[in-house]
RODO-2510 file (C-alpha; in nm, 4 decimals, decimal comma):
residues 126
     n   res          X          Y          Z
     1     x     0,1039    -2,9744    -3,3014
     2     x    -0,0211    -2,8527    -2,9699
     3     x     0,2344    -2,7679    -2,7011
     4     x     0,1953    -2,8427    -2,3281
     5     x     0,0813    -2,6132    -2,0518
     6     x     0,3005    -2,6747    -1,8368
     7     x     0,6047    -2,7336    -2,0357
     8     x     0,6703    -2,5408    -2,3917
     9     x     0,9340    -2,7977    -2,4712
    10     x     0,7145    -3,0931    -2,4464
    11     x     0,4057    -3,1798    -2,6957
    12     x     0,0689    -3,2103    -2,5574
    13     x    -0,0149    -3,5717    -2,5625
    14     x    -0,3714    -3,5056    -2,4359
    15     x    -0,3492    -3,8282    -2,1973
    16     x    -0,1177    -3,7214    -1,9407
    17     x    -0,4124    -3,5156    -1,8070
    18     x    -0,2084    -3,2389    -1,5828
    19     x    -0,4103    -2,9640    -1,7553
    20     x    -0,7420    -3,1025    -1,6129
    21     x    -0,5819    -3,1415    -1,1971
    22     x    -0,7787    -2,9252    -0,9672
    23     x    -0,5526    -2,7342    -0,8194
    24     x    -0,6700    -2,7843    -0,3837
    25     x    -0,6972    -3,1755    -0,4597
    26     x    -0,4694    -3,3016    -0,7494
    27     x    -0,6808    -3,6591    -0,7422
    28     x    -0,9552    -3,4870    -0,8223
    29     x    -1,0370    -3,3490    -1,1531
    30     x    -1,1394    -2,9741    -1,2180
    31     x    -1,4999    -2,8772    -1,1899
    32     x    -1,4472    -2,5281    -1,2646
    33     x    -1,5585    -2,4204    -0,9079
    34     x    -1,3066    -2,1155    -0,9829
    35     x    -1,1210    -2,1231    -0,5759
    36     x    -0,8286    -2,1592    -0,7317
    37     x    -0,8508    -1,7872    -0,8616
    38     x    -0,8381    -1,6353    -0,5586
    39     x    -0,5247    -1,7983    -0,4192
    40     x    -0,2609    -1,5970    -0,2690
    41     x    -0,5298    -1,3345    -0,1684
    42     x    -0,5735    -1,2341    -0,5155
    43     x    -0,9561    -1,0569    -0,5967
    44     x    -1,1732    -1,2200    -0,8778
    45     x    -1,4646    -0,9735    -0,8635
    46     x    -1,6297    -0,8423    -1,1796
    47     x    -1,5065    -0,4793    -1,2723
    48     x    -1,7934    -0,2670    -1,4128
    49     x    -1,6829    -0,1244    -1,7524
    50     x    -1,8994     0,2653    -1,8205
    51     x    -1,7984     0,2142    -2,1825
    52     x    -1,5243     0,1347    -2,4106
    53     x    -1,3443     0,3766    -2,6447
    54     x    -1,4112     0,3162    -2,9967
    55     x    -1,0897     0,4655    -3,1025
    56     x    -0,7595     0,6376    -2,9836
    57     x    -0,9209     1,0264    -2,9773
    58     x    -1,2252     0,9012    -2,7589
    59     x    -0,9629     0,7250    -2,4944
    60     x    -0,7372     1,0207    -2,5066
    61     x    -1,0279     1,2764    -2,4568
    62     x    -1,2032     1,0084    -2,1976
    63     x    -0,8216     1,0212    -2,0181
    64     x    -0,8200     1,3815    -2,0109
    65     x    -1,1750     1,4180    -1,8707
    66     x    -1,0645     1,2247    -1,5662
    67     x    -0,7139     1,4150    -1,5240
    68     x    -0,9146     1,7349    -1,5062
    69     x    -1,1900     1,6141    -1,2604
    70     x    -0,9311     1,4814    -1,0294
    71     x    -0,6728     1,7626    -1,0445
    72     x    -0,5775     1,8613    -0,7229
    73     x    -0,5078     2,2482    -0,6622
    74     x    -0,1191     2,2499    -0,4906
    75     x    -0,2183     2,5926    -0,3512
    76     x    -0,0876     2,6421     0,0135
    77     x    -0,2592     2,4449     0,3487
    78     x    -0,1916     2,7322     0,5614
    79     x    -0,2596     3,0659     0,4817
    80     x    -0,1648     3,2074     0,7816
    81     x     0,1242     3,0008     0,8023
    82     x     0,4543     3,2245     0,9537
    83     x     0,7984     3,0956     0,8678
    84     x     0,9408     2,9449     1,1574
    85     x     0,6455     2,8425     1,2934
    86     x     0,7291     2,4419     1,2474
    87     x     1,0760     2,4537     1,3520
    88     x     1,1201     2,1365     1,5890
    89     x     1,4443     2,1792     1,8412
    90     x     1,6151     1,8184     1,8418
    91     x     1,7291     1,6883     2,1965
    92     x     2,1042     1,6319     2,0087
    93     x     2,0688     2,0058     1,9526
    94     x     1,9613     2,1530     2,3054
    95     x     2,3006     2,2022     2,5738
    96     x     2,3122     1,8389     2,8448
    97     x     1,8987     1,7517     2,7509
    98     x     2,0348     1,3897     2,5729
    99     x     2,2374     1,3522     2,9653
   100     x     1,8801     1,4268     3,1438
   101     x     1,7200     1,2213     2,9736
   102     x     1,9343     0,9323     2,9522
   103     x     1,9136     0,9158     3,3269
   104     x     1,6466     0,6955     3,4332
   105     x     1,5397     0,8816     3,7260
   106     x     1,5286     1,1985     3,5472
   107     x     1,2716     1,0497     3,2763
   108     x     1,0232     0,9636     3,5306
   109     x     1,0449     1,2885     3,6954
   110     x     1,0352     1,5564     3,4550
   111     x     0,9512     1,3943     3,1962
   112     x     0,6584     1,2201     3,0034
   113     x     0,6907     0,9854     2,6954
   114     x     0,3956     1,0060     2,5013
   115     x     0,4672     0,7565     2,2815
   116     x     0,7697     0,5400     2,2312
   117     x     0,9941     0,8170     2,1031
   118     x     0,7976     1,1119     2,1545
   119     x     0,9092     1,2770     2,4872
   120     x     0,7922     1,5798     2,6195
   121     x     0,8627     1,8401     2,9603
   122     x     0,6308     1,7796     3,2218
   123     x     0,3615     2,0754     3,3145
   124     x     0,5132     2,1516     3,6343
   125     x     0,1630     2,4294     3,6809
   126     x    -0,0544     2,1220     3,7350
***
């Protein structure tokens, strides 16, 4: 007894011919054409397979061959790096700045925002 498709409850009755709809045009019937694999952006390209792993050593091994080519030293970016170098002084943090900068016509004058956010002192030597 072969069960439906569509619906495990039901029996197939092999005339109702649901399982053969194409699924862009529901009069028509499938051809195969395979678009309907790659609805909802989803990518139906081969993958190319190097070789398969006879048994569970040879994946483990084959695993551990690709942790150690791809293992990614955590040593230090900076090596001249200075503690205190990246401190960042927030405008909540600096005496009346959030006041001056609140005010309109003190943003356009002493100040430039770079980008939405990111505010900095005008260069008053240029």
């Amino acid at each position: 007894m072969k069960k439906c498709l569509f619906d495990e409850s039901k029996i197939c009755t092999e005339d109702c011919d649901e399982c053969f709809k194409c699924e862009y045009d529901p009069n028509k019937t499938c051809d195969n054409c395979g678009k309907c694999l790659g609805i909802d952006g989803v990518d139906i390209r081969g993958i190319k397979v190097e070789e398969i792993a006879e048994n569970e050593d040879e994946s483990k091994e084959y695993t551990n061959d690709i942790i150690e080519d791809t293992y990614i030293s955590h040593e230090p970016i900076y090596d001249d790096y200075k503690e205190g170098e990246d401190t960042w002084d927030f405008i909540d943090d600096i005496k009346d700045l959030k006041d001056l900068i609140e005010n309109p016509k003190n943003l356009s004058e002493e100040f430039i925002e770079e980008f939405p956010g990111l505010i900095r002192l005008k260069n008053k030597d240029k």
